[in-house]
Each structure stands twice: as structure tokens, then as C-alpha cells.
MILO-448335 format. One record per atom (N, C-alpha, C): residue number from 1; residue in one letter; atom name; x, y, z. Coordinates in steps of 0.05 Angstrom, whole numbers, plus 5000, padded with zeros to 4 digits. Last residue first. Example, Ala and Ser with C-alpha at 12.3 -4.5 7.8 and 13.67 -1.06 7.14 Angstrom:
# residues 2
   i aa at    u    v    w
   2  s  N 5257 4955 5142
   2  s CA 5273 4979 5143
   2  s  C 5258 5001 5157
   1  a  N 5264 4886 5156
   1  a CA 5246 4910 5156
   1  a  C 5264 4934 5156
***
This chain:
# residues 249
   i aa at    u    v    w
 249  x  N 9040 5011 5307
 249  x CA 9035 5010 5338
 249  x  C 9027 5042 5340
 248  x  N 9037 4978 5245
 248  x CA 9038 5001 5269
 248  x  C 9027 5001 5293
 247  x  N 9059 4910 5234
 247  x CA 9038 4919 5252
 247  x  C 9050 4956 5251
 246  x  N 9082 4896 5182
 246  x CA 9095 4904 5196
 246  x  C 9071 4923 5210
 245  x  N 9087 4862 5109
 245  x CA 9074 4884 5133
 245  x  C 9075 4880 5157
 244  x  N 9112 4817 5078
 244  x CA 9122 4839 5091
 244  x  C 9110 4870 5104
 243  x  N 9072 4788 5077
 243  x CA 9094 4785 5092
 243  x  C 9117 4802 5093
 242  x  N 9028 4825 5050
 242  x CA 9028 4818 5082
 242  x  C 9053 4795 5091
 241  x  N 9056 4836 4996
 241  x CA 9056 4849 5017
 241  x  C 9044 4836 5044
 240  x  N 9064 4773 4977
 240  x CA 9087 4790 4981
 240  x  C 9082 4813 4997
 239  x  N 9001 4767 4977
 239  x CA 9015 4745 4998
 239  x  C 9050 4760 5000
 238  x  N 8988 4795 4934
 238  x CA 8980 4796 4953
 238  x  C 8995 4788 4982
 237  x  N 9024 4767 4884
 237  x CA 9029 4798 4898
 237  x  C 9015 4809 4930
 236  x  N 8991 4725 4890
 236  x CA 9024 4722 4896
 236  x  C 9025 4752 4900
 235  x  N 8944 4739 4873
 235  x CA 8942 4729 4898
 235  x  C 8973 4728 4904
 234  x  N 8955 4767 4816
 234  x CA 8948 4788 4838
 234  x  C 8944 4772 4862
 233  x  N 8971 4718 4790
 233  x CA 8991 4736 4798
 233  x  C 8974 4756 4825
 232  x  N 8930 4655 4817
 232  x CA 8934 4685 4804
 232  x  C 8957 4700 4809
 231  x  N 8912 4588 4809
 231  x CA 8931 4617 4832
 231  x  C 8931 4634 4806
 230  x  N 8880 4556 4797
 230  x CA 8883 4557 4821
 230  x  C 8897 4567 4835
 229  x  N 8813 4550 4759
 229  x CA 8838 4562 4771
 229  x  C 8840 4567 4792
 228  x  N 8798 4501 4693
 228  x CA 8802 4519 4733
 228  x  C 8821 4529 4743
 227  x  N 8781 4469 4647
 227  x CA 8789 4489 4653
 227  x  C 8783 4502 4682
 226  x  N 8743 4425 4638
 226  x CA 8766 4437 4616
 226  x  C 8785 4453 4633
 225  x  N 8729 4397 4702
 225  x CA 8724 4420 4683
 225  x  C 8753 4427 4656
 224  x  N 8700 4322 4718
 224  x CA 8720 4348 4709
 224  x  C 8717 4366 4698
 223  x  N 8632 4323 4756
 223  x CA 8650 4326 4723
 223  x  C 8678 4339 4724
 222  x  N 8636 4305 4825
 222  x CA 8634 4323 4800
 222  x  C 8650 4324 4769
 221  x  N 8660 4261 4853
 221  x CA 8634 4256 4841
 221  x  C 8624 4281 4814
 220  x  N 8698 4275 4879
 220  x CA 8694 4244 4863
 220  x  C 8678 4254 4850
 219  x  N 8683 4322 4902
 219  x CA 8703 4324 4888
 219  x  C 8698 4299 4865
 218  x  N 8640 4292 4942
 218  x CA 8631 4318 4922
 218  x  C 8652 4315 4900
 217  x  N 8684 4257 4972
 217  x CA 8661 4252 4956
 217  x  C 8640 4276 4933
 216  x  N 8707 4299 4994
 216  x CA 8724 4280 4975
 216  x  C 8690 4267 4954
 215  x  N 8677 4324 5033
 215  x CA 8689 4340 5005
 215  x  C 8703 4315 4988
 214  x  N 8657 4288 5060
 214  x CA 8647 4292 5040
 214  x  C 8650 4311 5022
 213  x  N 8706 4278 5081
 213  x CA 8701 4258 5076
 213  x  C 8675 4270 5054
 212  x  N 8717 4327 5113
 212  x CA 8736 4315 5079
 212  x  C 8725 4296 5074
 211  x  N 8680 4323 5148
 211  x CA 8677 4354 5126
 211  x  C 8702 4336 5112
 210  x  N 8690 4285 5176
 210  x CA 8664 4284 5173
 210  x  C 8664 4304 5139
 209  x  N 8747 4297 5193
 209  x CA 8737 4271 5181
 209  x  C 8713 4274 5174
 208  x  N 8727 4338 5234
 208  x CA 8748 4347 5205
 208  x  C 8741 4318 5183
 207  x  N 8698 4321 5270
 207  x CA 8684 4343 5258
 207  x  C 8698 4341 5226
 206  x  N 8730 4284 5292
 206  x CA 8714 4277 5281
 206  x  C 8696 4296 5266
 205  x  N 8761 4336 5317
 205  x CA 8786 4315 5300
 205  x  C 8765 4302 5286
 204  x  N 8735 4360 5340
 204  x CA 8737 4371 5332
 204  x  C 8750 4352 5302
 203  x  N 8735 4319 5399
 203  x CA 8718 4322 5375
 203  x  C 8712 4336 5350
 202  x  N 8788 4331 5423
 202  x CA 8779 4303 5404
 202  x  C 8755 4307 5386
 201  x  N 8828 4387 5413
 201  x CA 8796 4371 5422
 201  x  C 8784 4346 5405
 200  x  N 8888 4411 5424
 200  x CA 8872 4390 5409
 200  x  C 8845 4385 5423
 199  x  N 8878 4481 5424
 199  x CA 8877 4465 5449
 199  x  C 8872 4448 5420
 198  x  N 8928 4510 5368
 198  x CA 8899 4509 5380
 198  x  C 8906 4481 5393
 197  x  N 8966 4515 5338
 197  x CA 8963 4539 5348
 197  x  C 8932 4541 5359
 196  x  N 8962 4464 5317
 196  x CA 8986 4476 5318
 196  x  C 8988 4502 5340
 195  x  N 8929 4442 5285
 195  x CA 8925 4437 5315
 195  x  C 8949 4455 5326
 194  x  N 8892 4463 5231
 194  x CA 8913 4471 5244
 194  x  C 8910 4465 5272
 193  x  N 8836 4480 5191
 193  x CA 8838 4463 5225
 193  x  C 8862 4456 5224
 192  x  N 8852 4513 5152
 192  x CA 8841 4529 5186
 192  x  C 8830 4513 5196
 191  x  N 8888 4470 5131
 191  x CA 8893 4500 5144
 191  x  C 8887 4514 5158
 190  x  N 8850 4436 5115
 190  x CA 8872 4426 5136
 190  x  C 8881 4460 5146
 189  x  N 8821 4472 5072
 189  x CA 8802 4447 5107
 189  x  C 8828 4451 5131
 188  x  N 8851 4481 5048
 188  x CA 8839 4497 5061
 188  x  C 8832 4487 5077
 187  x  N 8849 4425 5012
 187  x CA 8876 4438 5028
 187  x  C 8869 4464 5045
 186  x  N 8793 4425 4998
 186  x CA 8810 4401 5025
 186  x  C 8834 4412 5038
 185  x  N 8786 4460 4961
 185  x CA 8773 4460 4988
 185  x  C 8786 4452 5005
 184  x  N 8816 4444 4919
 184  x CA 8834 4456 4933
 184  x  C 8818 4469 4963
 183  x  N 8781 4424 4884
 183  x CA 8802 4402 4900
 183  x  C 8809 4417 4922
 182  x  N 8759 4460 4853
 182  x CA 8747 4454 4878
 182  x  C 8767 4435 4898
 181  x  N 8780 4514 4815
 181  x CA 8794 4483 4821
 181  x  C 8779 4478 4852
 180  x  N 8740 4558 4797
 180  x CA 8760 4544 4812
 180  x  C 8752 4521 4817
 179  x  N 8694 4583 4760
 179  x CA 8721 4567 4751
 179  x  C 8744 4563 4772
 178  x  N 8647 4590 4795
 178  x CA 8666 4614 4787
 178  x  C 8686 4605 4780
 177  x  N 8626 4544 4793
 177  x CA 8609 4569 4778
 177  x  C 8635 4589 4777
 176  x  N 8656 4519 4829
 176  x CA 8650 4508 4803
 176  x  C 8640 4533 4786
 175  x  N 8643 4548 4874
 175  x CA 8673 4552 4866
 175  x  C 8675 4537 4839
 174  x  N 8594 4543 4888
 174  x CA 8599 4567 4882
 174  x  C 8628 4570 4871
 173  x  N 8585 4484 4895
 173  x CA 8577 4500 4877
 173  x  C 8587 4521 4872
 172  x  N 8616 4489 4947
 172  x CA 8627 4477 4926
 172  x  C 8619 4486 4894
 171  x  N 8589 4514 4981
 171  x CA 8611 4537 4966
 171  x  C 8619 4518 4945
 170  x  N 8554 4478 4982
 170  x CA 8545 4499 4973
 170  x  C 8563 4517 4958
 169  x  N 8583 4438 5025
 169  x CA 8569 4435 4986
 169  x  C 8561 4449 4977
 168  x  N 8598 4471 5062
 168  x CA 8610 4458 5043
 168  x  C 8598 4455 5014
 167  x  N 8544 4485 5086
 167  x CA 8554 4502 5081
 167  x  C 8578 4493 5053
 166  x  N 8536 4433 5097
 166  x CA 8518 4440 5086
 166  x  C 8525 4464 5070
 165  x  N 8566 4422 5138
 165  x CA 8570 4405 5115
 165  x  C 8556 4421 5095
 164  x  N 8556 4460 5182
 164  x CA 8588 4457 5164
 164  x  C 8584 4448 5134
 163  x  N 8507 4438 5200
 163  x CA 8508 4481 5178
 163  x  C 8540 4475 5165
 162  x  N 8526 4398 5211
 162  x CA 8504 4403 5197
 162  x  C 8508 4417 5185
 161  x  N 8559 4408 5259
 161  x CA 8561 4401 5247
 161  x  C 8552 4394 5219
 160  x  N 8531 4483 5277
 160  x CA 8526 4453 5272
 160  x  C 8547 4441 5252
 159  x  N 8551 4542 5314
 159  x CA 8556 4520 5284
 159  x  C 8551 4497 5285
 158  x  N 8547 4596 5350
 158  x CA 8549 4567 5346
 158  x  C 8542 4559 5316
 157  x  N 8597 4644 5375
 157  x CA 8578 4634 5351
 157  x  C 8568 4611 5354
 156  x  N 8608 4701 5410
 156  x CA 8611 4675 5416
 156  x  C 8590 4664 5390
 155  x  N 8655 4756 5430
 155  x CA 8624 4751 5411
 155  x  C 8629 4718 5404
 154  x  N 8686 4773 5487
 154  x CA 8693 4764 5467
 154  x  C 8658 4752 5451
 153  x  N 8684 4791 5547
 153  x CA 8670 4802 5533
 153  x  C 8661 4795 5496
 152  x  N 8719 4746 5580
 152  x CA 8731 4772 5555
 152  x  C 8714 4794 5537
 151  x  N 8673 4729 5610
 151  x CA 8702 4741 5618
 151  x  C 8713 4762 5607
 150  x  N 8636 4711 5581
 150  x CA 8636 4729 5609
 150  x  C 8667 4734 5613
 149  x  N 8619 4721 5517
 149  x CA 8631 4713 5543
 149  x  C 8640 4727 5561
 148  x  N 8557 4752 5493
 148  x CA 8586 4748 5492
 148  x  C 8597 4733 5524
 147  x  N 8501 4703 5477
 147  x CA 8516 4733 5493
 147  x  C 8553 4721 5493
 146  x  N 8511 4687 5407
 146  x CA 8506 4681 5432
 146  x  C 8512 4706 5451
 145  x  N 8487 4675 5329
 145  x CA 8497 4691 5360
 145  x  C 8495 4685 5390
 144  x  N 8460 4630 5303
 144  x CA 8486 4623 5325
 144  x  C 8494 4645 5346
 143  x  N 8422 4645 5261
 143  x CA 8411 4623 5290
 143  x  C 8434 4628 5305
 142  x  N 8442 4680 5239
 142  x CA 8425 4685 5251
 142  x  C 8419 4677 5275
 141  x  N 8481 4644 5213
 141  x CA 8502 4660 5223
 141  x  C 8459 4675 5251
 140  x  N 8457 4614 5167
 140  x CA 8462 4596 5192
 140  x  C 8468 4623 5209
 139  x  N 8437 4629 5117
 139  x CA 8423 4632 5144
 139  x  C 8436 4626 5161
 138  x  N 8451 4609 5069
 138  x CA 8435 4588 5086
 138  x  C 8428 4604 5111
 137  x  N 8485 4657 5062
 137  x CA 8461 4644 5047
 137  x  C 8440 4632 5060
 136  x  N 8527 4654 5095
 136  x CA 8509 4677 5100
 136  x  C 8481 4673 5082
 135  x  N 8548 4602 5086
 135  x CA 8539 4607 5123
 135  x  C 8521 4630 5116
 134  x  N 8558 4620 5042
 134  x CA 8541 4596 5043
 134  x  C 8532 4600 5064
 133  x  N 8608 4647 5059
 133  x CA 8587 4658 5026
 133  x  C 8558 4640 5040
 132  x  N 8637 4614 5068
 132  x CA 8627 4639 5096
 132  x  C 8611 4652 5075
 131  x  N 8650 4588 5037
 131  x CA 8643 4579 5044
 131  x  C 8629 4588 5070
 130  x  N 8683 4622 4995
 130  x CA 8648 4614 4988
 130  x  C 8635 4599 5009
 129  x  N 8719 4629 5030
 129  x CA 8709 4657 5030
 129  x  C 8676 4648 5008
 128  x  N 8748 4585 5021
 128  x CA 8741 4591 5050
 128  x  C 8721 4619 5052
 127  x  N 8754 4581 4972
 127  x CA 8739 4560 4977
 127  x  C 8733 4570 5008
 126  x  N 8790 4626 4954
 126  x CA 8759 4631 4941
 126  x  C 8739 4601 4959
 125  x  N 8836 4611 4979
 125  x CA 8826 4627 4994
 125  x  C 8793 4637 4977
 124  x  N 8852 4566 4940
 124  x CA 8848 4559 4973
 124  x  C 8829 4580 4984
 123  x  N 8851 4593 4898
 123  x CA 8826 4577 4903
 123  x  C 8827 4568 4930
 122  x  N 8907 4619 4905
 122  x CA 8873 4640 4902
 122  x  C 8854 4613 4904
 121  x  N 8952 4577 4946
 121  x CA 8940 4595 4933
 121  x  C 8918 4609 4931
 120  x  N 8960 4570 5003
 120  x CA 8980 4569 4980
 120  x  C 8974 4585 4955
 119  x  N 8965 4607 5069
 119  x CA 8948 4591 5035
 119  x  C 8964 4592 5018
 118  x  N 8995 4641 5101
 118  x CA 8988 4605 5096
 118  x  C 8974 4601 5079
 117  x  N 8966 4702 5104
 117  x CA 8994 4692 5093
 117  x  C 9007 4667 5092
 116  x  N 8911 4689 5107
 116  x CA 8914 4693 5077
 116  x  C 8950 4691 5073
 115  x  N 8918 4673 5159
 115  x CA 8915 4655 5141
 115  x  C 8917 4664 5125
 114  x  N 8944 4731 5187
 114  x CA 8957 4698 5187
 114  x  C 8946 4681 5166
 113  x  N 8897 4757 5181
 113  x CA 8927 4761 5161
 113  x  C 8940 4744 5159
 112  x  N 8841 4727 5177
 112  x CA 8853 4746 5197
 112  x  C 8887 4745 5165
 111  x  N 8772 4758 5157
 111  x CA 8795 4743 5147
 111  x  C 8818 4746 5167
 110  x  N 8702 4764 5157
 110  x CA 8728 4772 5169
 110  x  C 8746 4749 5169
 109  x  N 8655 4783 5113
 109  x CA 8667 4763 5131
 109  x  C 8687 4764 5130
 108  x  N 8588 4822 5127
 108  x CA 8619 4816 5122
 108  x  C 8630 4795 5132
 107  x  N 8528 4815 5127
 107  x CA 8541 4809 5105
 107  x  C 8573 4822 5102
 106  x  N 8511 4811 5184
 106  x CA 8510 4847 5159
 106  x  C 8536 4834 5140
 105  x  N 8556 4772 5204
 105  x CA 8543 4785 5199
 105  x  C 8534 4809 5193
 104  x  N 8612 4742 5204
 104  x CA 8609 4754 5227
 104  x  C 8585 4778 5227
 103  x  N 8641 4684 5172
 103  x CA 8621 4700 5170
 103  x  C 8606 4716 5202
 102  x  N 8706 4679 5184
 102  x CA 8685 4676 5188
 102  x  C 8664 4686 5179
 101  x  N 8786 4647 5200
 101  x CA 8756 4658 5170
 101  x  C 8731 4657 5188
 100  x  N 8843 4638 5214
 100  x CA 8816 4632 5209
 100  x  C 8799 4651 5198
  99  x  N 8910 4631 5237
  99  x CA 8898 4617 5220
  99  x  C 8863 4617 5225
  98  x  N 8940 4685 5281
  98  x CA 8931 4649 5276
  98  x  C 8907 4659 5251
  97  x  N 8957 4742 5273
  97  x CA 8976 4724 5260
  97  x  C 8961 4693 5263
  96  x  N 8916 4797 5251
  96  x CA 8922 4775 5277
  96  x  C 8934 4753 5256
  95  x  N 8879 4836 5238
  95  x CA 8917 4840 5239
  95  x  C 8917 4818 5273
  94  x  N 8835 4821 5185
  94  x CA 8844 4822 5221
  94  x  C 8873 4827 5218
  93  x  N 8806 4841 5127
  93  x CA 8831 4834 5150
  93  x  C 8832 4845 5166
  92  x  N 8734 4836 5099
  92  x CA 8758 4852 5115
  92  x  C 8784 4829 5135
  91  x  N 8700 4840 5046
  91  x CA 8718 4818 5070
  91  x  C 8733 4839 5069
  90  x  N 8618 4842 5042
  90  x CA 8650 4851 5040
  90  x  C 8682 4837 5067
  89  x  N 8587 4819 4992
  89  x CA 8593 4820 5025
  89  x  C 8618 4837 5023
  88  x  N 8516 4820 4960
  88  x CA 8549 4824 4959
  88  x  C 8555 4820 4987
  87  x  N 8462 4799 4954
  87  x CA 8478 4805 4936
  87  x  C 8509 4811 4938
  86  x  N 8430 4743 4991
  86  x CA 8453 4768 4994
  86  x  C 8462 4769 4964
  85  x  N 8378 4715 5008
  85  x CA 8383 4733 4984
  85  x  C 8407 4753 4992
  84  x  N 8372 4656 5034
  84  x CA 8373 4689 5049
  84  x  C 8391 4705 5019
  83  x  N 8329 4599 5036
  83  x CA 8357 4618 5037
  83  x  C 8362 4637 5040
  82  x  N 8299 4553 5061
  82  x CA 8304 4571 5063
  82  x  C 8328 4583 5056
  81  x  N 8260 4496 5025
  81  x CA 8284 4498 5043
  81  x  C 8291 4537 5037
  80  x  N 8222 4485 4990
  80  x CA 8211 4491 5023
  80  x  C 8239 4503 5044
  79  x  N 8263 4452 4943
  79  x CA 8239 4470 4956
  79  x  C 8223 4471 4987
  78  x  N 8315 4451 4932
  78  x CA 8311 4442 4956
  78  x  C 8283 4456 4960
  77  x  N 8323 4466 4875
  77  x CA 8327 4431 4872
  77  x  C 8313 4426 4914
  76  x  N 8311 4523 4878
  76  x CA 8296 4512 4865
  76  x  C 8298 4481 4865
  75  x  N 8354 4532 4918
  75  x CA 8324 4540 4922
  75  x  C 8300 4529 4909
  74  x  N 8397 4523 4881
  74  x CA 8394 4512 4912
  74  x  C 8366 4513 4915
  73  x  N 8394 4566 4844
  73  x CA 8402 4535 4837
  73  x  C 8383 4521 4863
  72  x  N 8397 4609 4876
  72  x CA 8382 4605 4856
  72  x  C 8373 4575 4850
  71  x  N 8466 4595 4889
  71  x CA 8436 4601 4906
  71  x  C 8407 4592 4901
  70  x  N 8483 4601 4845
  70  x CA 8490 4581 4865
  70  x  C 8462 4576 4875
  69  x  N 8473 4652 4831
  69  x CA 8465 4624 4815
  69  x  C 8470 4601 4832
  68  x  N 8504 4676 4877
  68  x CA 8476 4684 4866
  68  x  C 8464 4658 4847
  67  x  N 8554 4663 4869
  67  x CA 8538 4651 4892
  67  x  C 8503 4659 4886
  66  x  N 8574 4683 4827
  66  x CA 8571 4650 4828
  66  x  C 8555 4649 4846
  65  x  N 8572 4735 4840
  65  x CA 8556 4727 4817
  65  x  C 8557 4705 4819
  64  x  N 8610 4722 4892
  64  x CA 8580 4738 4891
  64  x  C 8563 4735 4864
  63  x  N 8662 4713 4869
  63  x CA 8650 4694 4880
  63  x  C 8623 4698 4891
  62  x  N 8670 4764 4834
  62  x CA 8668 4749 4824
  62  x  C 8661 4723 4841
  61  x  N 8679 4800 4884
  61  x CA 8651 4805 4860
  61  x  C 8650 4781 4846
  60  x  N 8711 4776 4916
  60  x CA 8689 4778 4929
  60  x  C 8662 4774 4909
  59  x  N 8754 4792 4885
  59  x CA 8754 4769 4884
  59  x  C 8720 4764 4894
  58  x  N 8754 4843 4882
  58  x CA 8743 4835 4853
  58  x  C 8739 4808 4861
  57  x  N 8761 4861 4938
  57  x CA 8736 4868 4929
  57  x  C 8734 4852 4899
  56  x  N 8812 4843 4947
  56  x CA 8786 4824 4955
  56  x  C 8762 4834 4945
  55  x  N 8847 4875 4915
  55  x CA 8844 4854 4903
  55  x  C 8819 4837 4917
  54  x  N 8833 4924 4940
  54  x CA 8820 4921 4910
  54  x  C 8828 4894 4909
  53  x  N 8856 4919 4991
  53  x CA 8827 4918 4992
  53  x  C 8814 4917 4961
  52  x  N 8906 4912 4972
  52  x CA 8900 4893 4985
  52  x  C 8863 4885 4978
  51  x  N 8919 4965 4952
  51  x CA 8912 4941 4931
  51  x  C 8908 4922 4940
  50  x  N 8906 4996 5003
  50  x CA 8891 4999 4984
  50  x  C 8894 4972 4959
  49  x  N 8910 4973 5077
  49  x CA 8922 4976 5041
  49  x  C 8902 4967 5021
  48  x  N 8894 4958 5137
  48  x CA 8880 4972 5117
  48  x  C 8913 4977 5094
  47  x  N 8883 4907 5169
  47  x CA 8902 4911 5163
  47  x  C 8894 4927 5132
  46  x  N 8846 4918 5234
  46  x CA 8855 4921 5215
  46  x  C 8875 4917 5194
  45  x  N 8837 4903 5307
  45  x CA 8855 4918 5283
  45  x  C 8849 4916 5258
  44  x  N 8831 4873 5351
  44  x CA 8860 4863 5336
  44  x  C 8860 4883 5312
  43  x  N 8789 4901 5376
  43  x CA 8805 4883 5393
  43  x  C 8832 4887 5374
  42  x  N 8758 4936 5337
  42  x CA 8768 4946 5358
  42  x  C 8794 4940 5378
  41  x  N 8740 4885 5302
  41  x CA 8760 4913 5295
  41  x  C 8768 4922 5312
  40  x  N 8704 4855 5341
  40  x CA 8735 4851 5329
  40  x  C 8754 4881 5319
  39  x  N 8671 4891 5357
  39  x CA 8683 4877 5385
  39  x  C 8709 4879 5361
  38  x  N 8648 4899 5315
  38  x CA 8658 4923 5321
  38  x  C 8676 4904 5337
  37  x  N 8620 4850 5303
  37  x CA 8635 4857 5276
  37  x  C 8653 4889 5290
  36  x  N 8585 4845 5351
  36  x CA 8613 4825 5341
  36  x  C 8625 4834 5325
  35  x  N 8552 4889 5338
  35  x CA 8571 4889 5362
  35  x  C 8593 4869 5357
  34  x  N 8524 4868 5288
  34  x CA 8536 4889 5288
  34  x  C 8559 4893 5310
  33  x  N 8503 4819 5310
  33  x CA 8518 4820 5286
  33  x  C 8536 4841 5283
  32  x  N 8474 4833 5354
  32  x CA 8497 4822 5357
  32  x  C 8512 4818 5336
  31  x  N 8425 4855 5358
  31  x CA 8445 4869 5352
  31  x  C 8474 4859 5350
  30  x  N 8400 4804 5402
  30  x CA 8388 4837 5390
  30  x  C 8417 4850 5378
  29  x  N 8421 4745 5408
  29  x CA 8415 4775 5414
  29  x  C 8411 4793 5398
  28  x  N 8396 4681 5406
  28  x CA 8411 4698 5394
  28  x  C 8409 4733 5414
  27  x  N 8395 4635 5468
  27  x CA 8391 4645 5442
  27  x  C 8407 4675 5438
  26  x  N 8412 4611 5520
  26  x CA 8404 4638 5520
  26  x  C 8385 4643 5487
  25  x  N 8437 4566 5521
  25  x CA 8418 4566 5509
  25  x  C 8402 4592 5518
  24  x  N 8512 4564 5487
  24  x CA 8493 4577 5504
  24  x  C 8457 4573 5499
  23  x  N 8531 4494 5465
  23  x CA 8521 4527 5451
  23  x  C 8503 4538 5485
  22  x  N 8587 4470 5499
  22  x CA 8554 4465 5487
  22  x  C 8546 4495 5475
  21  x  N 8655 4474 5470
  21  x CA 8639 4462 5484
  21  x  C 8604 4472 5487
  20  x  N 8699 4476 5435
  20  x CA 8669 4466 5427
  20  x  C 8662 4461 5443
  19  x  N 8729 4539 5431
  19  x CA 8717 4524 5451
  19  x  C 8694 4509 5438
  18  x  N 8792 4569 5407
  18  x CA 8758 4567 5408
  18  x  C 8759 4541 5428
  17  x  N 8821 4634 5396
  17  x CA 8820 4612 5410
  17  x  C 8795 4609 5407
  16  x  N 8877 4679 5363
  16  x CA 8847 4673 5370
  16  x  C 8842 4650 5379
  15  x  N 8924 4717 5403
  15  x CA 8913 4703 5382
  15  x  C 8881 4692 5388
  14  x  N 8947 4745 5448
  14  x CA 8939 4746 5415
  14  x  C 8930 4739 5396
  13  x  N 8965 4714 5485
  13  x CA 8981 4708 5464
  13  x  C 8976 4721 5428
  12  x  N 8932 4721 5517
  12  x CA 8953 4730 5525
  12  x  C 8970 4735 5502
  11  x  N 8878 4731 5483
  11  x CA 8883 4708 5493
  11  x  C 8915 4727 5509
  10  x  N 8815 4748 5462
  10  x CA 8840 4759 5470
  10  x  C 8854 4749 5480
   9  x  N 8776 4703 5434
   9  x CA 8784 4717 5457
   9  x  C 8810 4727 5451
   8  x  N 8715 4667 5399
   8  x CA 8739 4679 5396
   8  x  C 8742 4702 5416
   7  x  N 8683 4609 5405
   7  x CA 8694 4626 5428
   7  x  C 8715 4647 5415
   6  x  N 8641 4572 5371
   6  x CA 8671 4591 5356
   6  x  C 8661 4617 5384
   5  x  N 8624 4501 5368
   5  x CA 8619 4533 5391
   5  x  C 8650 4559 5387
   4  x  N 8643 4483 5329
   4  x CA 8616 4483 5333
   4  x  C 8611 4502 5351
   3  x  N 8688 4512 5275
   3  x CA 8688 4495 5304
   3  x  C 8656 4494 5318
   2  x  N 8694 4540 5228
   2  x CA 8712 4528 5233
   2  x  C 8708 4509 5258
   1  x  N 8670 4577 5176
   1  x CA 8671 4575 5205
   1  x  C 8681 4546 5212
***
């Protein structure tokens, strides 16, 4: 997750839009995991193919055994500190062309098409998908539902700067455990914070400095590995069909 108050709307343009401005203090709602995870499908769609959905499901399985030791790990060096036992998730594509990722509760997290067709490679997209791994670990996704917005009806999240960082060092573990190249967090960072196709908000710009600054420092600081990876044939075959898929109407 990507912004401290994640407003995602139907915009004129299609695409998705956010707002850091203050978290609703309504608190969470009854059911909202489930209604946000329909709101989207319903709004932008799907992008259903079968070797699409086999290649996230192995990628998923293999960043789910990391995250389980990850986890594990976590629980026992942070005692008293809370985590939330997920064994698997499942990621689904949006058929929406801007750039972002989220954990959107009941353990799925929703990808849109635009970014998996901007990443360069498989560890870009294993560092954004441990890292909505971590939001569902740590819990965070519980505390943030908000009532949906009044206008668009659109499912509204909040995110601490905090739950970011926190979330960070976690998938970091999780992308060490599953032999990826962790470097390749940072180039994911810049990707789904893209000013390109979003309002600039100054604070958002200190949010990004805050999250590379201690991905650089994690990076410094961890052992090199013999061995990591950081693209696969089945992520290049992936990235050949959604540029060339073609919305049905």
C-alpha cells in the first residue's frame, strides 16, 4: 500500500486516485473487507487467463512458505508484538491501466494490469506482493477500513507511515527467504510512487524518502547472498500477454 489515506475512485479517467488527507475517525466497519474486495471487481473488472492465474498462484506459494518463517522469525525476536497467522492469499488482476498493489482483505491482494505491465522484472513484483504479505501479517489492513466515500461509494484504507516501514522490513525478510534480489524493493518503491498519473502531494514526497531511506539501509546492512533472483522466463511470458490483452467490452 502505497499512501496514508488510499481513497481508491472511479475517476473520469479510469483510473485509480488517492488522497492523504486525515483517516476518517468513524473506525473500521463490519464487513468491509469483503464489500471492498467486491466494490473493486465489480468497478474495473478482472483480467481472467488461465497461465496468468498459474503463474501468480506458484509465485504467491513460493512467497507464502517465506512468509510463514518470516513470520515465525518476527514473533519470536518481537515478543508481545502481534501477528496474524495467514497461510496463503490469493492475487488477483484489476483491468485498470495506473500503477498499484494492495492488501484488500480475507487474505487477497489486488494487482491492477498497469503495474505488473511496468515492472521490470519477477523480484520487482515478489517485493510489492511480500509487502501486502506483511500488511496482512502485521494486521495493519484490520485497523484501516473506513466507510466508503461519499461520493463514489469507493472503499477507503488508512496506512501509517509506521505500518509502511514496518511492512517494508518484513517483506524484506520474506524476499531473502525466498531467494530474491532484495535491491530490487527500491525500484518497485519508485513505480507505485509514480507522480505521473497522480495529484503531487508534498507529503507523500516525505513518505517516499522515509521508505528508501530505510530500504537502503536494510539493503547496506544485509549479508550478500551467493545467489538471487531477479527475472524469470514465466515473468517475461507474463508481461508478453498483458501487453497484448485487449479489454472485452
Amino acid at each position: 500500500m502505497n499512501f496514508r489515506n488510499l481513497i481508491f475512485f472511479l475517476a473520469a479517467s479510469l483510473s485509480l486516485s488517492c488522497s492523504p488527507s486525515s483517516p476518517s475517525k468513524s473506525g473500521p466497519v463490519p464487513g468491509a473487507e469483503s464489500n471492498s474486495i467486491a466494490w473493486f471487481i465489480d468497478t474495473f473488472g478482472l483480467v481472467n487467463h488461465a497461465p496468468l492465474d498459474h503463474y501468480l498462484d506458484n509465485l504467491e506459494d513460493k512467497l507464502a512458505k517465506a512468509a510463514q518463517v518470516a513470520n515465525l522469525k518476527f514473533t519470536r525476536k518481537h515478543s508481545g508484538v502481534s501477528s496474524w497467522a495467514v497461510n496463503s492469499w490469493k492475487l488477483l488482476v484489476l483491468d485498470i491501466d495506473s500503477e498499484n498493489a494492495f492488501f484488500a482483505g480475507d487474505n487477497v491482494i489486488l494487482l491492477t494490469k498497469g503495474l505488473l505491465r511496468n515492472l521490470q522484472n519477477e523480484a520487482e513484483l515478489a517485493a510489492i506482493v511480500a509487502h501486502e504479505m506483511s500488511h496482512s501479517l502485521l494486521g495493519h489492513v484490520l485497523q484501516s477500513p473506513r466507510p466508503p466515500d461519499g461520493h463514489t461509494n469507493a472503499p477507503q484504507y488508512y496506512f501509517s507511515i509506521g505500518n509502511e516501514i514496518a511492512a517494508d522490513v518484513m517483506s524484506t525478510h520474506i524476499l531473502e527467504l525466498a531467494a530474491y534480489d532484495i535491491s530490487h524493493a527500491l525500484t518497485a518503491l519508485d513505480i507505485i510512487y509514480r507522480q505521473n498519473q497522480r495529484k503531487p502531494f508534498s507529503e507523500n514526497a516525505d513518505w517516499v524518502k522515509k521508505r528508501q531511506a530505510m530500504l537502503l539501509k536494510l539493503i547496506a546492512t544485509r549479508p550478500q547472498p551467493k545467489y538471487s533472483i531477479s527475472n524469470t522466463r514465466e515473468f517475461a511470458r507474463m508481461k508478453r500477454y498483458l501487453n497484448r490483452f485487449q479489454k472485452v467490452s
